[in-house]
Structures are given as C-alpha cells and as structure tokens.
TORKOL-4160 file (C-alpha; in steps of 0.2 Angstrom, whole numbers, padded with zeros to 4 digits, m for minus):
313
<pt num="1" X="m0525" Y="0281" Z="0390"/>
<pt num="2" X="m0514" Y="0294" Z="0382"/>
<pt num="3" X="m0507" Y="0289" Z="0367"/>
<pt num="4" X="m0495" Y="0296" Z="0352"/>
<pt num="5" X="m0495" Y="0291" Z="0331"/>
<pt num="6" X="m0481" Y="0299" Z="0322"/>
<pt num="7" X="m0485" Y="0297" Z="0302"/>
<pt num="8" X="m0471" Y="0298" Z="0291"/>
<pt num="9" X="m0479" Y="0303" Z="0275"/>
<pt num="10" X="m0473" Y="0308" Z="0257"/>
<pt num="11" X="m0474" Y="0326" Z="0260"/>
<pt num="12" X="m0473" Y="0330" Z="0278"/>
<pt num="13" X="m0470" Y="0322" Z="0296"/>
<pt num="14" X="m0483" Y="0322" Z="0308"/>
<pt num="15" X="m0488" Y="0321" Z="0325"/>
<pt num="16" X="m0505" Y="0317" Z="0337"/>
<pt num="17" X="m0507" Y="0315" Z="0355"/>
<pt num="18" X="m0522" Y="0310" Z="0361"/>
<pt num="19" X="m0533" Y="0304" Z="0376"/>
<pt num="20" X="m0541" Y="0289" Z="0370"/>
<pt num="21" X="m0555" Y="0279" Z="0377"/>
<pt num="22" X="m0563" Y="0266" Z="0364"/>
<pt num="23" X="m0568" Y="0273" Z="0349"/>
<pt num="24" X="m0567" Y="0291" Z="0355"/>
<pt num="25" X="m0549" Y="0300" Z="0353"/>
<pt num="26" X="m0547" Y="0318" Z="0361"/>
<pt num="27" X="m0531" Y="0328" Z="0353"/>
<pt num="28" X="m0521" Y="0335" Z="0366"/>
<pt num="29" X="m0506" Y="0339" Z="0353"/>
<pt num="30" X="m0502" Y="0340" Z="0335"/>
<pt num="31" X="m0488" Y="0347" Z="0324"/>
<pt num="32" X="m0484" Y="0345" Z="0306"/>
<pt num="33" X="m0468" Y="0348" Z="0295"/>
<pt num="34" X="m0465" Y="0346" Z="0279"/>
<pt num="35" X="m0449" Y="0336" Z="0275"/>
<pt num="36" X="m0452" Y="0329" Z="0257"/>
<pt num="37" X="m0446" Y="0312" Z="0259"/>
<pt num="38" X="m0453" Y="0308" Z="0242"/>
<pt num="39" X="m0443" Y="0321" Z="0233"/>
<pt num="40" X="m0434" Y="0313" Z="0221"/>
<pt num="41" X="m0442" Y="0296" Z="0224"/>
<pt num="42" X="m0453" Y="0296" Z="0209"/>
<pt num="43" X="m0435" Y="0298" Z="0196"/>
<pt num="44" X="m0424" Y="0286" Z="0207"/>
<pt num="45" X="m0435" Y="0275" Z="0217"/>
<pt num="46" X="m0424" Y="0277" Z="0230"/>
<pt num="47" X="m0427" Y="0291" Z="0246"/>
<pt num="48" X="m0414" Y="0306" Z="0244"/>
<pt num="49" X="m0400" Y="0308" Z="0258"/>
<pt num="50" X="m0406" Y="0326" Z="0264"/>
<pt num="51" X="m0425" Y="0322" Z="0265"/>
<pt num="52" X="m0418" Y="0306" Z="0276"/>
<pt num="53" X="m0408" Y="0315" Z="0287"/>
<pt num="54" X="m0423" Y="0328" Z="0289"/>
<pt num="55" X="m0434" Y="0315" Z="0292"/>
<pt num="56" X="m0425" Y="0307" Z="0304"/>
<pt num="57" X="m0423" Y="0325" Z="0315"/>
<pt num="58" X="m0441" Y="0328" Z="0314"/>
<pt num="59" X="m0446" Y="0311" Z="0321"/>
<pt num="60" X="m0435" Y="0311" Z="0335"/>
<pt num="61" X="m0440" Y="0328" Z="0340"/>
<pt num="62" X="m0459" Y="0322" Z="0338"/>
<pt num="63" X="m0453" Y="0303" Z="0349"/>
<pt num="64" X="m0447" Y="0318" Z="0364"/>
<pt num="65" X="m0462" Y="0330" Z="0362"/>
<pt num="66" X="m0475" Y="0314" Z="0363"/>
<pt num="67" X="m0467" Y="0309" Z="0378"/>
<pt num="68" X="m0467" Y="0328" Z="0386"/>
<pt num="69" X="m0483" Y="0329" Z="0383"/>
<pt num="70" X="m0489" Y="0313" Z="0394"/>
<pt num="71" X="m0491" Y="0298" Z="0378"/>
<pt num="72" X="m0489" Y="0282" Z="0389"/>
<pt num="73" X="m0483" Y="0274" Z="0371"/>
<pt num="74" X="m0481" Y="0279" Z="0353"/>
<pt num="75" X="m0481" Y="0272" Z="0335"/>
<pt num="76" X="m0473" Y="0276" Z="0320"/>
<pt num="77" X="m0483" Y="0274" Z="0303"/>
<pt num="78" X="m0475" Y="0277" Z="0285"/>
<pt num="79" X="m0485" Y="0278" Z="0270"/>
<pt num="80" X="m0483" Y="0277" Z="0252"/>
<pt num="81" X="m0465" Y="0285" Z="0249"/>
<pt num="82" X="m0459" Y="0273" Z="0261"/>
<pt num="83" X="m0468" Y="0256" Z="0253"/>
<pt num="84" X="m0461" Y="0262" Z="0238"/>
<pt num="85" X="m0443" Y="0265" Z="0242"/>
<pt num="86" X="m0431" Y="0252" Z="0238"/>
<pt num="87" X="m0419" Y="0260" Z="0251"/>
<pt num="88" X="m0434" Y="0263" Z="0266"/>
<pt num="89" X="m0422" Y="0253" Z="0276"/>
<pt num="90" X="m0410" Y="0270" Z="0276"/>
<pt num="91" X="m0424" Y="0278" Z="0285"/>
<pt num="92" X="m0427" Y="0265" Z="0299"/>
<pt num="93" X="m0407" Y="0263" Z="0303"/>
<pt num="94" X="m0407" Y="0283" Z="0303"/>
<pt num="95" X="m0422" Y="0284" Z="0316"/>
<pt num="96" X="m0415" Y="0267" Z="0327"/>
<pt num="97" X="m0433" Y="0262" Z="0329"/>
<pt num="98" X="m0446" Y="0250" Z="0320"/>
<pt num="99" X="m0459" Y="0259" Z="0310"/>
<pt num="100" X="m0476" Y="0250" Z="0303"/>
<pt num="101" X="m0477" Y="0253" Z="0285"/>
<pt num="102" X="m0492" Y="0254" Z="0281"/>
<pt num="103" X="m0499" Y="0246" Z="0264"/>
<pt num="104" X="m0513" Y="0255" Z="0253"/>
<pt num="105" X="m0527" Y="0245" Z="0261"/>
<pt num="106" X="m0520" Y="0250" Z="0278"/>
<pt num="107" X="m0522" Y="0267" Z="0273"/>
<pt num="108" X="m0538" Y="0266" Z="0265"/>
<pt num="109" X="m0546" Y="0255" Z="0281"/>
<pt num="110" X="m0537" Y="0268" Z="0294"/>
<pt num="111" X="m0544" Y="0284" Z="0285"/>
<pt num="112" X="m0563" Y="0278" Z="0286"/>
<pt num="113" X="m0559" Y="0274" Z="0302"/>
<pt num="114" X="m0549" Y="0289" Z="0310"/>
<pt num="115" X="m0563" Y="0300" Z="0298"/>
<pt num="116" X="m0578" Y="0289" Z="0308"/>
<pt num="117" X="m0571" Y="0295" Z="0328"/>
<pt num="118" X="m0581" Y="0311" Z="0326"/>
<pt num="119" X="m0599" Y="0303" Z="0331"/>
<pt num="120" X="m0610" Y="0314" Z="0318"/>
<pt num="121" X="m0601" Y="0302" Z="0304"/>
<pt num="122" X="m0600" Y="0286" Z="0313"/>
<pt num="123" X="m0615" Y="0276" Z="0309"/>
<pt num="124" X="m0617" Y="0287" Z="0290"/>
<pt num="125" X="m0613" Y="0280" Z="0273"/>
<pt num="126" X="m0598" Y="0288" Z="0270"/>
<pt num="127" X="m0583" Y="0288" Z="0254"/>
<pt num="128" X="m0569" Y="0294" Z="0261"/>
<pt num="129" X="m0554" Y="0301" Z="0250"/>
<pt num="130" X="m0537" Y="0304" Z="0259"/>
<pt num="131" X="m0525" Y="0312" Z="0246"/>
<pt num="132" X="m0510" Y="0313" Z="0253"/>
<pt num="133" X="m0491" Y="0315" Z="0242"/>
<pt num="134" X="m0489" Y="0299" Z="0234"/>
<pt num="135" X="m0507" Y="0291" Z="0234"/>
<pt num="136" X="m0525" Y="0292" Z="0235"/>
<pt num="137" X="m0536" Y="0280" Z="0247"/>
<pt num="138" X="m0553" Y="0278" Z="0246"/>
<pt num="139" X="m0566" Y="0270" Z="0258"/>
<pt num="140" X="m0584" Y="0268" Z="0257"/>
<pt num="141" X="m0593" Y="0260" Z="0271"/>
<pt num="142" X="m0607" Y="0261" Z="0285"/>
<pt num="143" X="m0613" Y="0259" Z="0302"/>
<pt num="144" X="m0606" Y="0240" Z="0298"/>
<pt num="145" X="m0590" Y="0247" Z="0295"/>
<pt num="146" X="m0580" Y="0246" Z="0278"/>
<pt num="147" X="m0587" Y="0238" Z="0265"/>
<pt num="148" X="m0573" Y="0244" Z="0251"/>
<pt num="149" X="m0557" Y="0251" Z="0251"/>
<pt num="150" X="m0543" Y="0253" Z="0239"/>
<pt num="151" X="m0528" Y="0263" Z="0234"/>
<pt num="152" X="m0522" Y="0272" Z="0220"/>
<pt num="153" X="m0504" Y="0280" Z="0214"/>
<pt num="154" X="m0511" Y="0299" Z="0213"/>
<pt num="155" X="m0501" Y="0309" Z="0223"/>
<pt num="156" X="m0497" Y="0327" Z="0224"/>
<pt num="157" X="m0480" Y="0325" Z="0224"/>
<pt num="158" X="m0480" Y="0312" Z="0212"/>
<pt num="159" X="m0489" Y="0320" Z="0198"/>
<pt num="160" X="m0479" Y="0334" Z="0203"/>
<pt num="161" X="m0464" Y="0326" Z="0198"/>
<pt num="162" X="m0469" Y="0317" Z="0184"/>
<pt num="163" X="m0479" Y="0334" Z="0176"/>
<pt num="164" X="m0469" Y="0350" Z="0181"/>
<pt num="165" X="m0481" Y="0365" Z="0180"/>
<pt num="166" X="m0471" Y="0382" Z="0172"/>
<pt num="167" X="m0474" Y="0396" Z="0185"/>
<pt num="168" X="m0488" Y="0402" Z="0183"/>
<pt num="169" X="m0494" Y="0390" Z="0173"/>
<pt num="170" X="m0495" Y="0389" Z="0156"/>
<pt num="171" X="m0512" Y="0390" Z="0145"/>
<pt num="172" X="m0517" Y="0372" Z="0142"/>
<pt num="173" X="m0507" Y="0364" Z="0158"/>
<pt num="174" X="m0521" Y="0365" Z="0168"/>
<pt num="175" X="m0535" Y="0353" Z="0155"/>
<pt num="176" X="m0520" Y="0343" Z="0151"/>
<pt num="177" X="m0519" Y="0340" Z="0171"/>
<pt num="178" X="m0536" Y="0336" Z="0172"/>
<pt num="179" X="m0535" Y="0322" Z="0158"/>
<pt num="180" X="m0521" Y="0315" Z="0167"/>
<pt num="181" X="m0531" Y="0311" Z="0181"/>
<pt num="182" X="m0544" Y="0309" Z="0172"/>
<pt num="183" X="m0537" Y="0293" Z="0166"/>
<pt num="184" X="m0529" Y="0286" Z="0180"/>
<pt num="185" X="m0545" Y="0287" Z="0191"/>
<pt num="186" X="m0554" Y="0277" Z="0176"/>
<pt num="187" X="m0538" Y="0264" Z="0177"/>
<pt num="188" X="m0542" Y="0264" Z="0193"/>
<pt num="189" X="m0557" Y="0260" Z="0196"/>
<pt num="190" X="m0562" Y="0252" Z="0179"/>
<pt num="191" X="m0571" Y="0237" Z="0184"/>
<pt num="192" X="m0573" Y="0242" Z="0204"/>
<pt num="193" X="m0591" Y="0242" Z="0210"/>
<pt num="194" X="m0592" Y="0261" Z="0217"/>
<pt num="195" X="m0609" Y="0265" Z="0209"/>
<pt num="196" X="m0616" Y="0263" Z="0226"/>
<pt num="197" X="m0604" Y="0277" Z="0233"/>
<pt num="198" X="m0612" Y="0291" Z="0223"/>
<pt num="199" X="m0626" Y="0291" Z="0236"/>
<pt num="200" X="m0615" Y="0292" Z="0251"/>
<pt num="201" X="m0605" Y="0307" Z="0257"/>
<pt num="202" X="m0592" Y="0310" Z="0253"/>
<pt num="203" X="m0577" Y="0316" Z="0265"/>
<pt num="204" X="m0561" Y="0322" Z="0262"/>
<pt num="205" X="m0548" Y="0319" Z="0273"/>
<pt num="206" X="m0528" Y="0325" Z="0275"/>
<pt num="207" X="m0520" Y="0340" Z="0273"/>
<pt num="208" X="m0525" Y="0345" Z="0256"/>
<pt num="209" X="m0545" Y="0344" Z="0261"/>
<pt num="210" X="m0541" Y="0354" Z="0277"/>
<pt num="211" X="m0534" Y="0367" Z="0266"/>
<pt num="212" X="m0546" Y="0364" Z="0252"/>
<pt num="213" X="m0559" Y="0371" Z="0268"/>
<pt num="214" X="m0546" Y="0384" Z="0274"/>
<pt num="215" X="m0544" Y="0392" Z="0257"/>
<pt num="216" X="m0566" Y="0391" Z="0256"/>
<pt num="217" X="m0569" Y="0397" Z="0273"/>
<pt num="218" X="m0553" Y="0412" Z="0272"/>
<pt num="219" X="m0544" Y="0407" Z="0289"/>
<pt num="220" X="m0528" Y="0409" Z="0290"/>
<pt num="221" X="m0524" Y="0396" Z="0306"/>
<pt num="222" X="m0532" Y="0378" Z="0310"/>
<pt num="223" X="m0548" Y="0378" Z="0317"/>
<pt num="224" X="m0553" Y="0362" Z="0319"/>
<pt num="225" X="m0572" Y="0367" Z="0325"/>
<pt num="226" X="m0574" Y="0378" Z="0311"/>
<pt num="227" X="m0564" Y="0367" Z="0298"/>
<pt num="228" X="m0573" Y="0349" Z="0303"/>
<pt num="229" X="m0587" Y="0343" Z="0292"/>
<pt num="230" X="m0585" Y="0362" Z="0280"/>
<pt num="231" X="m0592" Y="0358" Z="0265"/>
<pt num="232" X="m0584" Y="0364" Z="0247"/>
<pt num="233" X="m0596" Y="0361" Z="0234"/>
<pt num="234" X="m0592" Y="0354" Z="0216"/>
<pt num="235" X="m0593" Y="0372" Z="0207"/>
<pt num="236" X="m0583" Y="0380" Z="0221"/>
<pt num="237" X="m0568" Y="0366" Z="0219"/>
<pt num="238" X="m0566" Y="0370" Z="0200"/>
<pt num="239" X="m0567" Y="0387" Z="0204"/>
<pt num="240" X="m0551" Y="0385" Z="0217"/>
<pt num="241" X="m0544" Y="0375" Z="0204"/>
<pt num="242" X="m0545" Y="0387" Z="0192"/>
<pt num="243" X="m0539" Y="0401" Z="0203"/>
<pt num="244" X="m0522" Y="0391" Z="0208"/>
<pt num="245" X="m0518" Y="0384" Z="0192"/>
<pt num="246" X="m0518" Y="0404" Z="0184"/>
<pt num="247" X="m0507" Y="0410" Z="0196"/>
<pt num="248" X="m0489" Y="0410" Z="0199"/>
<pt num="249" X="m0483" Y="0401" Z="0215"/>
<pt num="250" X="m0479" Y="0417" Z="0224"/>
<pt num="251" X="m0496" Y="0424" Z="0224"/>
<pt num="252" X="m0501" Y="0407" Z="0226"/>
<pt num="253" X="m0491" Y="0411" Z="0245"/>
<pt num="254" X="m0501" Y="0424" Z="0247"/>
<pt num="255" X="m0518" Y="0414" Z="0249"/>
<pt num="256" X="m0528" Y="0414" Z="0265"/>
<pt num="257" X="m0528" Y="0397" Z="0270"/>
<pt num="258" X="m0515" Y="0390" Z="0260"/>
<pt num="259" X="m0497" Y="0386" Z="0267"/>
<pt num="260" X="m0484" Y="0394" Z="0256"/>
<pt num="261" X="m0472" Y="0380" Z="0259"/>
<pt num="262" X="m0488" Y="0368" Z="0252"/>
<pt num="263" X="m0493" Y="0380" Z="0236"/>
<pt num="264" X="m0482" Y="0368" Z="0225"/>
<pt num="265" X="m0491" Y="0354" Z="0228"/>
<pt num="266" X="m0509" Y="0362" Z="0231"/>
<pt num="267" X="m0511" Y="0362" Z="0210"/>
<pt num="268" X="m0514" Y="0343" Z="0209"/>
<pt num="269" X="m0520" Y="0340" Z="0227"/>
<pt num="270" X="m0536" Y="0350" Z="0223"/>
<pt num="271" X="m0535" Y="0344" Z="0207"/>
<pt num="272" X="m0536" Y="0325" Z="0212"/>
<pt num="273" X="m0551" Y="0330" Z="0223"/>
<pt num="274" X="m0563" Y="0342" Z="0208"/>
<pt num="275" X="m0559" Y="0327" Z="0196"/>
<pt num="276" X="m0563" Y="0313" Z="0210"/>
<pt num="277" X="m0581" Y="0323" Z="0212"/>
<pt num="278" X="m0583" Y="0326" Z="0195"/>
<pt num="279" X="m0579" Y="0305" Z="0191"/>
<pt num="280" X="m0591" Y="0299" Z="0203"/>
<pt num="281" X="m0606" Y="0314" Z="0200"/>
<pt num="282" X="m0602" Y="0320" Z="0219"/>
<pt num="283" X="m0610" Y="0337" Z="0221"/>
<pt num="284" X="m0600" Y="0341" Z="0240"/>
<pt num="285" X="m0586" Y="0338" Z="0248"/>
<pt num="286" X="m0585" Y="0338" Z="0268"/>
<pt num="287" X="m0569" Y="0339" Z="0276"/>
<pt num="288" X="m0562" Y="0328" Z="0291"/>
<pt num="289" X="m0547" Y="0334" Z="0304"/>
<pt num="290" X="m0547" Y="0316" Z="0308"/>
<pt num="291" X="m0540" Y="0302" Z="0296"/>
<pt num="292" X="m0526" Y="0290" Z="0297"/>
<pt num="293" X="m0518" Y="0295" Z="0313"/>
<pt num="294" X="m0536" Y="0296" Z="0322"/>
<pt num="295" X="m0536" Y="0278" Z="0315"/>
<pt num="296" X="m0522" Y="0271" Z="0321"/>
<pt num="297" X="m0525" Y="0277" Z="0339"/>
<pt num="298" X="m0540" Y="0266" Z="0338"/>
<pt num="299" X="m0546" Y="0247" Z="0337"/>
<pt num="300" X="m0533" Y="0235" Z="0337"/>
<pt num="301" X="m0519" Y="0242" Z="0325"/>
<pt num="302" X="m0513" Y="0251" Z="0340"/>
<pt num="303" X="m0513" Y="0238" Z="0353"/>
<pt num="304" X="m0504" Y="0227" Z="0338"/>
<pt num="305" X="m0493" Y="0239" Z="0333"/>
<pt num="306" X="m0485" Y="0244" Z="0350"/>
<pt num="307" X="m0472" Y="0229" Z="0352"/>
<pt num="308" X="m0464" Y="0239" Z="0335"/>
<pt num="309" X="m0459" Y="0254" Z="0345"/>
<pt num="310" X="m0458" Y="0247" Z="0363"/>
<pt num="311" X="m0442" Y="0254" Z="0362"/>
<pt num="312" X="m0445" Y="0271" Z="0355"/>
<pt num="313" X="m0453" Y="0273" Z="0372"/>
C-alpha cells in the first residue's frame, strides 16, 4: 500500500510517500520546509501567528502532493513545539484536520523503529538519537525490539533561543554551550540505566545527522545511498563543531552539505550530538535517512492513527 506521513516538526514540515509492505517502506516521495513553528515558543509558550499560518500552507500543500503522488491515506504527526504549545489548538483549526501529537516516548519508540526499516540494522543493538528543534529522543534496543527509550528538552531551536550565539561567535560561547548540555544530559539521564548502550551503535537520526554526514562526506544534494549508515567519528564531530562555532553565519552558508536556511541552528544541533558521544564514551556516529516518519508508516501506529485524518483524505 502506498501511504503518506506528514510530520509537523519544531523547525520544518515534512513529507514521505511511501510503498509499504510489512516492515519494509520504499520512499517514493519526500520534501522538506522549514517553517519554524517553534519560534517564539520557548519566550511565550504559545506558537507565533506567522509560523501558524506558514504551517498551515505547507501542510495542505503536502495533503494535495501525497494524494498526486498515489498515497491511498495520510497521517499528520506533530512533535515537541506542538505538545508544548498552550495555543496548538490554533494549528489544528488552521489546517481543518486532526493531527496525532506525538508524545516524547512516541518519538523515541517511532525513531528506533523508522531507523530499524533498513534491514542491515534490524536485528542489531542500536541507541538511536533523533535531535530534532525542541527535543532529543533516545532509543536503545535489539532484535527484541525496544528495551528503553526516553525524551529530553534539548533542542536546536530551543537552546537557540534560550542561549543567542553573537555572529560569529564569540570566544568562550562555544565551552560555555558545551557545559549547557553538558548538564542537562546529566539531568537527564541521572539515574537511567544506559550503561549497557555504550556497547551498541549508535545512530543518528533527523536532519541534523543527515547534515552532520553531508557536511563529512562534502555533498551538496541528498543522497540517501551514500548518506545511509555514513559514519562521523567522535574526533571528526568536535572538529565540525569547532569549525561552526568560529565562523560567522554567512560563511557558515557557504558550507558543502549544510542548508543555509539550517546554519542558525546547526551550532547546537552538532553540538547535542559531540557532547551525546562524548557522555556515553561512543567513539562513532552512523547516520539514518529513516526515523520517525519511516516509523509511523509501520506496525500499528498507522493503521491506529488513520481514523484522525480520514478526512484529510
């Protein structure tokens, strides 16, 4: 069956169409744009008029463009700008159609499994990390399945928000970045049994991994043959770190790899992921083009799910 996920997320809108058949899903379409819905959120706790109405566009746009290209049915998800917003209602009058909201373990449990679709990781011990704009999920499991998951308030856009970086950046931003993190991975996962994840693999997932490989491998378009499974080791992470972090955000454009509409946020987004490695004494990295909207064409969430947008369809 042909089916369609649009994921509403903190930073951008996107959309897959895919030929599904049990566990395996075979993109046929997909499309990103950036609308920041979480701009503003992190101040106000409310979703900004402009990024609504942006929203809304780009989702009704993607509702027509899944339907062109053959999806029988389609699902909206929303992430953590929508749990969060006390005004998320705004959004869902605006679009005229039920969205699922996903909560953090949602994320977490959909990541592992969209990540686990390509059959060289299914039955592997994997921790996967999705760090998307207003959180950070992590999933360890197995050929069982999940064994563990959680999520955590580190976002790009969030910390964004709540620690401006001058342009470029000044001396000392980037070690007192690093302790921010620092210190909110140790918050959260203070008392969490991950000691067993250090010997998994450990997979990145989302846009800022997919970038994170584009940057490494120097390719300028997505190429998911040459992008899945790339690996970025720990020394090659600090050093992209430290190459963002001293430079000022129009040479930060410039960079092979990295959108110039996402060089804002790609400070902390590679940031979460170096101190992530460094936390849990993970020497690699391997990106995934596959993560929550792999995951949500799969299992049961979908089948569940499509009585919330029958009439999207």
């Amino acid at each position: 069956m042909r089916r369609g996920v649009i994921d509403i997320g903190t930073n951008s809108v996107k959309l897959l169409v895919a030929d599904c058949h049990g566990s395996a899903v075979q993109p046929v379409a997909e499309t990103s744009r950036q609308t920041r819905l979480g701009r503003g959120l992190y101040d106000s706790g409310r979703l900004q008029p402009e990024p609504i109405t942006d929203t809304a566009e780009v989702v009704h746009d993607y509702l027509y463009l899944a339907k062109r290209e053959g999806a029988v049915k389609t699902v909206i998800i929303a992430t953590s700008a929508m749990r969060e917003a006390e005004n998320a209602r705004e959004l869902i009058d605006a679009l005229g159609q039920t969205v699922a909201i996903l909560s953090g373990d949602d994320e977490a449990r959909l990541a592992y499994d969209g990540v686990t679709t390509n059959p060289r990781l299914a039955k592997r011990n994997l921790l996967v990390i999705d760090v998307g704009g207003g959180s950070t999920e992590f999933s360890w499991g197995n050929a069982d399945g999940v064994e563990r998951h959680m999520s955590t308030p580190l976002g790009s856009v969030r910390l964004l928000e709540g620690n401006p970086v001058d342009d470029p950046p000044a001396a000392g931003q980037l070690e007192r970045a690093r302790k921010t993190i620092d210190e909110q991975l140790r918050q959260s996962l203070l008392g969490s049994d991950w000691n067993g994840a250090v010997e998994c693999e450990l997979i990145g997932t989302g846009g800022v991994a997919t970038i994170f490989a584009m940057m490494e491998l120097g390719i300028e378009q997505f190429d998911r043959d040459r992008i899945e499974q790339a690996t970025l080791t720990r020394p090659q992470a600090t050093g992209w770190c430290e190459r963002l972090w001293s430079l000022p955000l129009g040479q930060r454009r410039e960079i092979t790899g990295l959108p110039a509409n996402r060089a804002d946020v790609a400070l902390y987004g590679s940031l979460i992921y170096e101190r992530i490695m460094n936390h849990l004494g993970h020497g690699q990295l391997q990106a995934s083009t596959r993560g929550i909207r792999f995951g949500a064409l799969t299992g049961d969430f979908f089948e569940k799910n499509l009585a919330k947008t029958a009439s999207a369809q």
